[in-house]
C-alpha positions as CSV (number, residue, x, y, z in Angstrom):
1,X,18.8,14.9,15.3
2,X,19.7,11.6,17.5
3,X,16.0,11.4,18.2
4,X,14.8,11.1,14.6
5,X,18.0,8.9,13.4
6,X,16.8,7.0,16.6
7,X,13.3,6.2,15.5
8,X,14.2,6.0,11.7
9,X,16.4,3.2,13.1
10,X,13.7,1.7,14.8
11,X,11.2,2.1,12.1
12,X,13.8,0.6,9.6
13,X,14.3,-2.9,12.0
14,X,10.2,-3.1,12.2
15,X,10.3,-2.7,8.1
16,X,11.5,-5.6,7.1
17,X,9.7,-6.2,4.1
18,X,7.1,-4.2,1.9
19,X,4.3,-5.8,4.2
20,X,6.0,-5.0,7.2
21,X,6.5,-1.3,6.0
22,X,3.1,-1.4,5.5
23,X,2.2,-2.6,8.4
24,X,4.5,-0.4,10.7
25,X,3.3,2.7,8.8
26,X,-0.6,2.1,9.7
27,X,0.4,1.1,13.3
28,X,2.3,4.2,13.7
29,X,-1.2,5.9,12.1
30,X,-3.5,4.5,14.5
31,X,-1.4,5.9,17.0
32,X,-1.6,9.2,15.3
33,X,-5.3,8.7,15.6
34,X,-6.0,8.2,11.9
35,X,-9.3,5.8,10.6
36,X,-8.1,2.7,8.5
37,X,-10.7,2.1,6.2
38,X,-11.8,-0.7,3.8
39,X,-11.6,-0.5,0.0
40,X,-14.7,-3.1,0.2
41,X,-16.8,-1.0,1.9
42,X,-18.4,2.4,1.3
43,X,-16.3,5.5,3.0
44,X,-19.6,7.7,3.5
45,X,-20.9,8.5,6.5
46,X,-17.7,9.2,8.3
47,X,-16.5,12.7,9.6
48,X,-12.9,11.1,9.4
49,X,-10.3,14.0,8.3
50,X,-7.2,11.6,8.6
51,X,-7.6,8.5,7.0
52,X,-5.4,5.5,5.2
53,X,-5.6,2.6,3.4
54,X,-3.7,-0.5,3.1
55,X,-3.3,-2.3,-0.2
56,X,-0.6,-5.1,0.2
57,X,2.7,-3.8,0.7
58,X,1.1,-0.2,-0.2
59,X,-0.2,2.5,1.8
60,X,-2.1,5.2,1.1
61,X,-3.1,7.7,3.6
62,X,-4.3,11.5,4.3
63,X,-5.4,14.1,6.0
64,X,-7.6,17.1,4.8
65,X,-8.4,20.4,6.3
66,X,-12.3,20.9,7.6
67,X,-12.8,23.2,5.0
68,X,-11.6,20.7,1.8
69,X,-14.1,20.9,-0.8
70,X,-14.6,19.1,-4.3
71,X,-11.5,21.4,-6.1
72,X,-9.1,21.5,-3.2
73,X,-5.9,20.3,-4.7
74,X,-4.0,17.9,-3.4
75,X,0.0,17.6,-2.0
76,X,1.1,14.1,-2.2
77,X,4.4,12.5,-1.1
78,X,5.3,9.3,-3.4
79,X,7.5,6.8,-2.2
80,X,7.9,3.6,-2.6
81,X,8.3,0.2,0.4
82,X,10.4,-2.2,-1.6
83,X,13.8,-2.9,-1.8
84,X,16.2,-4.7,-3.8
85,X,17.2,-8.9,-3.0
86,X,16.0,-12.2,-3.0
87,X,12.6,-13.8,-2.8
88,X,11.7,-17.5,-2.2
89,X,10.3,-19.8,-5.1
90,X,8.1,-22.3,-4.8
91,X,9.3,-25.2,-3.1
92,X,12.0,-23.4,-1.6
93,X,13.2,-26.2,0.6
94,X,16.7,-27.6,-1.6
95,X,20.2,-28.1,-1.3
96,X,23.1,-30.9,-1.9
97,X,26.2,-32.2,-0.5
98,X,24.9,-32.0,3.1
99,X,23.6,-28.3,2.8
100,X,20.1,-27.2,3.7
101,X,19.7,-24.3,1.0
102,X,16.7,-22.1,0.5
103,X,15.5,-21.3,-3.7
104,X,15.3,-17.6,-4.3
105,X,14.6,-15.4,-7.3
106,X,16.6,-11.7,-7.1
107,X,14.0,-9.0,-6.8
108,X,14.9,-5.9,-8.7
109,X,18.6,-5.0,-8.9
110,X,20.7,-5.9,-6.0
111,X,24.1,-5.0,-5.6
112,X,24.9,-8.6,-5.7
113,X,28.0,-9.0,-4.0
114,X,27.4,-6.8,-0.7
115,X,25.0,-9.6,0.2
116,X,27.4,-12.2,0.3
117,X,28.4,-13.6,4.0
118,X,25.9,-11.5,5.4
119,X,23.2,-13.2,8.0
120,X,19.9,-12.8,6.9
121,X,16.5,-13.2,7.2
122,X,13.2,-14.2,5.7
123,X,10.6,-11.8,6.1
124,X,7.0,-11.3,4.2
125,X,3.7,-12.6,4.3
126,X,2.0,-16.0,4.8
127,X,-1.3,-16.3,3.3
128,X,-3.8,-19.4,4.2
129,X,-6.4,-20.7,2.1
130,X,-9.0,-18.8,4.2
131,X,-7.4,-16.1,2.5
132,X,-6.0,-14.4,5.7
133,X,-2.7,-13.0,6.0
134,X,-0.4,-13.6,8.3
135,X,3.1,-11.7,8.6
136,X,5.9,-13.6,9.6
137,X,9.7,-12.8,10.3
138,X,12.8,-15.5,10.8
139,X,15.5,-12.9,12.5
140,X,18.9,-14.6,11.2
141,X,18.2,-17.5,9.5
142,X,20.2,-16.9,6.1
143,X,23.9,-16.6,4.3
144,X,25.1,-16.7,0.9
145,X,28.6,-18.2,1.2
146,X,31.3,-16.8,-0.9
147,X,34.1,-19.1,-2.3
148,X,37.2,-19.1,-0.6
149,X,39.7,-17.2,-2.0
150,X,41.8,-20.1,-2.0
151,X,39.6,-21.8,-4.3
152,X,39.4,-18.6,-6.8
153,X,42.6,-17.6,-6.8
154,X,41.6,-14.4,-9.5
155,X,38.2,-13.8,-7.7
156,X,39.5,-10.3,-6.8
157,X,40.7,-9.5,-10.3
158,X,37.0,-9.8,-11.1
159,X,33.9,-11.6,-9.3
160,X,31.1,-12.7,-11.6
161,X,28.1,-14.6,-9.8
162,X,25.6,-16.7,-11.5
163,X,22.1,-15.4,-10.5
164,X,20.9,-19.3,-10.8
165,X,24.1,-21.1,-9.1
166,X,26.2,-18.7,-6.7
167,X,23.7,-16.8,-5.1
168,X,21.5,-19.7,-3.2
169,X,21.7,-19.1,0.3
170,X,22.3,-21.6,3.1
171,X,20.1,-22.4,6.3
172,X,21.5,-25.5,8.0
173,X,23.5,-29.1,7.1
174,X,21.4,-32.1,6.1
175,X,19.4,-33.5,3.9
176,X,17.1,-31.2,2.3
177,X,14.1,-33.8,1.5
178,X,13.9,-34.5,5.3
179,X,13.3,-30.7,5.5
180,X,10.3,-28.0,4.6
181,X,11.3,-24.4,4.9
182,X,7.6,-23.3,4.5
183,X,7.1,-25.8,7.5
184,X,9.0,-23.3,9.7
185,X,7.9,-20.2,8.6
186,X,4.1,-21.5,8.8
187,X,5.3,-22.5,12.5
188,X,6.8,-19.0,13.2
189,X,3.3,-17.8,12.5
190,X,1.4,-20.1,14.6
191,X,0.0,-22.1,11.9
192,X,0.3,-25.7,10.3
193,X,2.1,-26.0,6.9
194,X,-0.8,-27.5,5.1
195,X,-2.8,-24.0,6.2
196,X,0.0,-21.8,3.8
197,X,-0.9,-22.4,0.4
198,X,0.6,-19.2,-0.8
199,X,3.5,-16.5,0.7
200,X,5.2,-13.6,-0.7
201,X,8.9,-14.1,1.5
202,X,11.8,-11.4,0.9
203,X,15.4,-11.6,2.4
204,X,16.7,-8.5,4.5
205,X,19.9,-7.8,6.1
206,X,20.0,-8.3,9.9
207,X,23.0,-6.3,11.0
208,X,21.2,-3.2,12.9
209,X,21.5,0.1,11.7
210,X,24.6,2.5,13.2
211,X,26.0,5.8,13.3
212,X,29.8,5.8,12.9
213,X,32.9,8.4,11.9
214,X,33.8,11.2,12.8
215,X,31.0,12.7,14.8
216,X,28.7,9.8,14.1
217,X,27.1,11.6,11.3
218,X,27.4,8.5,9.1
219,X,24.2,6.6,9.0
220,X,24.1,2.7,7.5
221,X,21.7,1.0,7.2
222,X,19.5,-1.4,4.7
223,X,16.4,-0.4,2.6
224,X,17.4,3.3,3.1
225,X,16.2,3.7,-0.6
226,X,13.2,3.8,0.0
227,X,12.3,4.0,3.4
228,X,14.3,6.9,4.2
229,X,11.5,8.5,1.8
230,X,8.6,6.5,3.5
231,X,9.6,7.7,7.2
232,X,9.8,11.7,6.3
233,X,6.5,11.4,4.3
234,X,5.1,9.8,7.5
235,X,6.5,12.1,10.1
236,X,5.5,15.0,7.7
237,X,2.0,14.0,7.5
238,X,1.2,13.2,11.3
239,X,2.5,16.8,11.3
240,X,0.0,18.0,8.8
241,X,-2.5,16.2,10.4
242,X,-2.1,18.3,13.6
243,X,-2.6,21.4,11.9
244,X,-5.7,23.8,13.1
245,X,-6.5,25.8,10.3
246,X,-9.4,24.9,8.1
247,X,-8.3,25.3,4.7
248,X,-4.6,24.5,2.7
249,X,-4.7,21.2,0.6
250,X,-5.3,17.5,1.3
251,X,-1.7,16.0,2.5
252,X,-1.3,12.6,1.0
253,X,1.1,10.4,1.8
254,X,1.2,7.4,-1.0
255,X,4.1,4.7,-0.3
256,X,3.5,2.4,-3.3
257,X,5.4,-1.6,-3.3
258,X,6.8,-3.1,-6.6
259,X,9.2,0.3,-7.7
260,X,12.4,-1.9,-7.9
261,X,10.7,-4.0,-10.4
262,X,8.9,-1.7,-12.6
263,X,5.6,-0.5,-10.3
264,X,3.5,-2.2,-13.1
265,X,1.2,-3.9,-10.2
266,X,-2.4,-3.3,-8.2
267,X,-0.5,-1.9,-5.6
268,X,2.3,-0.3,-7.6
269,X,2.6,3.7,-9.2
270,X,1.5,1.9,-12.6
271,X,-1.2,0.5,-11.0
272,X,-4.7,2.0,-9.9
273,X,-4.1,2.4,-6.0
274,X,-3.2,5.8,-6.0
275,X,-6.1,7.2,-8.7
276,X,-8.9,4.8,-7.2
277,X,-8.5,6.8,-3.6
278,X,-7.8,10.4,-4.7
279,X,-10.9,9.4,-6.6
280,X,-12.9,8.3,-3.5
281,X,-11.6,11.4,-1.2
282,X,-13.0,13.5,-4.1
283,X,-16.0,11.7,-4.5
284,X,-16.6,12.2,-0.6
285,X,-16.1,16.2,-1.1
286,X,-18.7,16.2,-3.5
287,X,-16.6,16.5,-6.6
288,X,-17.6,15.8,-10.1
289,X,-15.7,14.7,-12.7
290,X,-14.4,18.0,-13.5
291,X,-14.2,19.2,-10.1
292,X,-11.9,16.8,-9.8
293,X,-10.0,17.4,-12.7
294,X,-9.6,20.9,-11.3
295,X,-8.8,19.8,-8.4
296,X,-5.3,17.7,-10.0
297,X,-4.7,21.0,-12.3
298,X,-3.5,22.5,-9.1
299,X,-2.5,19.9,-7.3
300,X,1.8,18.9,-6.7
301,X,3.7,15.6,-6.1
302,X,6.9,15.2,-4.6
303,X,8.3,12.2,-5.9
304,X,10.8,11.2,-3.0
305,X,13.6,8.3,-3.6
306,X,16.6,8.2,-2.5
307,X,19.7,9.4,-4.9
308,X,23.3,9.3,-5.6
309,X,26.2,11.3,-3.9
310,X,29.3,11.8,-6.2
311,X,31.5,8.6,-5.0
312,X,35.1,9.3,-3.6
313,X,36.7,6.6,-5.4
314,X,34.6,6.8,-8.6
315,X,34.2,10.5,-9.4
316,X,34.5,10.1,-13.2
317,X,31.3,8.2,-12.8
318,X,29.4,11.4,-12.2
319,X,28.6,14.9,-13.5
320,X,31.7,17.3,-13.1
321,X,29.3,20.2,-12.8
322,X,26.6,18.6,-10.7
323,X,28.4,16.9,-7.5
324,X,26.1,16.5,-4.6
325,X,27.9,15.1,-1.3
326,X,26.9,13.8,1.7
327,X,25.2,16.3,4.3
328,X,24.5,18.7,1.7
329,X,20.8,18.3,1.8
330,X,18.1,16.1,0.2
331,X,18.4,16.3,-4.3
332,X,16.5,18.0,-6.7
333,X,16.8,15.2,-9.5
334,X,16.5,16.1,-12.9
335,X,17.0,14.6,-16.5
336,X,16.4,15.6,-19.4
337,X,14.5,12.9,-21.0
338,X,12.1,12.6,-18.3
339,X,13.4,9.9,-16.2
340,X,13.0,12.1,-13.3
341,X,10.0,13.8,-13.6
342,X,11.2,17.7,-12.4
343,X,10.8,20.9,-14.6
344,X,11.3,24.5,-14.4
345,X,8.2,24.7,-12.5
346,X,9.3,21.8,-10.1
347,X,12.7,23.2,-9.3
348,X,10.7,26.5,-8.5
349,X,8.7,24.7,-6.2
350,X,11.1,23.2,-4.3
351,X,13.1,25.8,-3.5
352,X,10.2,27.5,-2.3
353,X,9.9,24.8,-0.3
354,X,13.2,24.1,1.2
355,X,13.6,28.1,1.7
356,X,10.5,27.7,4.2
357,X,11.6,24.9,5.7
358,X,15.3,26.3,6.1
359,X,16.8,23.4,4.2
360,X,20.0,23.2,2.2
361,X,19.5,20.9,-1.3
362,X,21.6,20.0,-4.3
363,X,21.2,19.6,-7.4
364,X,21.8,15.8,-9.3
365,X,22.0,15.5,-12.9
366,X,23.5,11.9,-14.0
367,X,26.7,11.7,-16.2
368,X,25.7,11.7,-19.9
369,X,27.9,8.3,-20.4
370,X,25.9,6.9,-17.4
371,X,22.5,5.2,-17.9
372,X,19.8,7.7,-15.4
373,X,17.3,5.3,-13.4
374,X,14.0,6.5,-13.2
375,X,11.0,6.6,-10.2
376,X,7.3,6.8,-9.7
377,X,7.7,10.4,-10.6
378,X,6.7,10.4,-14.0
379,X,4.6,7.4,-13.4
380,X,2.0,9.7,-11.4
381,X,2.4,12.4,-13.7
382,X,1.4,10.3,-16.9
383,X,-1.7,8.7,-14.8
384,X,-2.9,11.8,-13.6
385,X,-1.9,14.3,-14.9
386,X,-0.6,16.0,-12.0
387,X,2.7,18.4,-11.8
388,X,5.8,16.2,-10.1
389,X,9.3,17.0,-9.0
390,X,11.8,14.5,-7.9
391,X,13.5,14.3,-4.9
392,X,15.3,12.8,-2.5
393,X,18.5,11.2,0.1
394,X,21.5,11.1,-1.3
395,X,23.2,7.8,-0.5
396,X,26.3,5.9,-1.3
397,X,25.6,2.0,-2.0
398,X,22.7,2.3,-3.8
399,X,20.7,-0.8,-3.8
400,X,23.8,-2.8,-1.6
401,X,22.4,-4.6,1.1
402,X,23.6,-1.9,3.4
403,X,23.7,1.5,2.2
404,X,25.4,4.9,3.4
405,X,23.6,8.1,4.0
406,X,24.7,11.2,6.3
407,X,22.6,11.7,9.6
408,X,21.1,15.1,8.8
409,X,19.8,14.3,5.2
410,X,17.1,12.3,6.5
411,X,15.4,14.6,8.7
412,X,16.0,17.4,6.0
413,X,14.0,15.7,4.2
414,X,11.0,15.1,6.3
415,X,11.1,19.0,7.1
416,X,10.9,19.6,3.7
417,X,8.3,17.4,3.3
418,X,6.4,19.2,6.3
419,X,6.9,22.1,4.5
420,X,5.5,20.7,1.3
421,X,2.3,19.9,2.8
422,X,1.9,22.9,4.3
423,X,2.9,25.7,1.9
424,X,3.2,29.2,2.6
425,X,0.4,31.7,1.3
């Protein structure tokens, strides 16, 4: 258990953004001896069995027995590399009354307050007019200063923030048209300012992640939803990747970017990424049309994001029936109007699955007074037309900039996941 919550740790600090997920993902393939190929250029010709691709802050990758063929079905594991916060505008570099401030737009829904007086940092890609990308990181760089209580004497009776006015971080005293923001991250990444003419730059909390109570089996850390999804689909695939036997189906693991604001993107679940490669993989196995049709009629996709334990101090806020805690094991999510993707079939599966895999899980329904979020679960099942159950961590602090998870959930997941991609006959 240390060892995984060790390298989930470390994989979390190299993860900054979506791009950096991305990145570490297909540097952590390589190692696993999988091909990185091109989406420009043709994928025949190769005796590759575990591949990947890289779109952006997506990944896509797999790994097929020697005896796939044009109807093998396929497992996938769908995940997503965003998280919740702040990105930079265009010309980012302001401020007033001697502060150095940076303009940011909020990505998706933050829990706006738990970012306040926190140190963060910029992190993202630079791209130059070449067209090359370049990654860049600032460590701590960032802080959104709350007012003094002194100053808002009822600010604990109720804090409301101003997306446009209170939430515009500081970087340094002086005077801001003396200053150029994308001058230092250009400089960070080795390059001039007039080289960047465009960037995609997200803010992350810096504080590492810890274990802590009793027994250190409380894990915090930031951009647990989603990455504590993208790591077990990883682990699990570099696991089914190793495997000997020649048939079972293609393991896919498909870690999409834009969830938190709506996946409606090139590299997002709405988007093509996921249906142009299952396409091409099929394509290489010699399938036609409906070969490959076939092929999704029996094919499964675990739709892993992270999910809500009941909270201590706001019970009424979930279902009475339906209380999943901490420790208890990765969720089954369902809803009834589709918002999670799971039916009878789903829940069937998965409890196949965790039964091989010799995992507890829970069951989490939302509170019929309480709005239910949604994922890239039925997303992929409306694009393809493939079966889908939801799953997932359950956290406290959703979307916070540090969020709350138990230690053994993680890794529960992942050996589901292994389990998933290698199912028993």
């Amino acid at each position: 258990m240390d060892a995984y919550t060790a390298d989930f740790s470390a994989f979390l600090q190299a993860s900054p953004s979506s791009y950096h997920a991305a990145a570490e993902v297909a540097r952590r393939l390589d190692v696993a001896g999988f091909t990185r190929r091109s989406e420009s250029e043709s994928w025949t010709g190769t005796a590759a069995t575990s591949c990947y691709v890289v779109r952006d802050g997506a990944v896509i990758a797999w790994s097929q027995p020697v005896g796939a063929g044009p109807t093998t079905p396929f497992r996938i594991l769908g995940a997503h590399t965003d998280s919740p916060g702040f990105k930079l505008k265009p010309k980012p570099t302001i401020g007033g009354h001697g502060w150095l401030q940076a303009g940011v737009e909020v990505y998706g829904g933050p829990l706006q307050n738990s970012w306040l007086d926190r140190e963060l940092e910029l992190a993202g890609r630079l791209v130059t007019r070449d067209g090359t990308e370049h990654l860049v990181r600032t460590g701590p760089f960032l802080r959104i200063p709350q007012l003094a209580v002194h100053l808002d004497r009822e600010v604990n009776s109720g804090l409301t923030l101003d997306r446009q006015r209170h939430l515009t971080p500081v970087f340094g005293v002086g005077d801001a048209a003396e200053a150029d923001l994308v001058a230092h991250l250009a400089g960070l990444a080795g390059l001039r300012a007039a080289d960047v003419t465009g960037y995609d730059i997200l803010t992350a909390d810096t504080q590492p992640p810890a274990t802590f109570g009793l027994g250190n089996e409380l894990f915090a850390a930031g951009r647990l939803d989603n990455l504590s999804s993208v790591y077990a689909g990883l682990c699990a695939l570099i696991r089914a990747s190793e495997r000997t036997t020649d048939n079972g189906p293609i393991s896919v693991l498909a870690a999409f970017d834009h969830e938190e604001i709506g996946s409606q993107s090139r590299s997002g679940a709405s988007g093509p990424v996921q249906g142009d490669v299952l396409t091409r993989i099929g394509h290489g196995l010699g399938a036609t049309g409906s070969e490959r049709l076939q092929a999704y009629a029996e094919s499964w996709c675990l739709s892993a994001d992270a999910g809500h334990a009941v909270h201590p101090n706001y019970p009424e806020r979930h279902d009475p029936a339906n209380t999943p805690i901490l420790g208890g094991g990765p969720l089954l999510k369902i809803n009834a109007n589709q918002r999670y993707a799971t039916d009878a079939h789903g829940a069937a599966l998965w409890a196949r699955t965790c039964t091989q895999a010799n995992v507890d899980y829970q069951e989490f329904v939302s509170n019929n007074t309480v709005p239910c979020g949604s994922t890239i679960g039925p997303l992929t099942a409306t694009r393809l037309g493939i079966r889908v159950v939801d799953v997932g961590v359950p956290l406290l602090s959703m979307h916070s900039a540090r969020e709350l998870c138990h230690v053994n959930d993680p890794q529960a997941l992942s050996k589901a996941a292994a389990a998933f991609f290698a199912p028993e006959e």
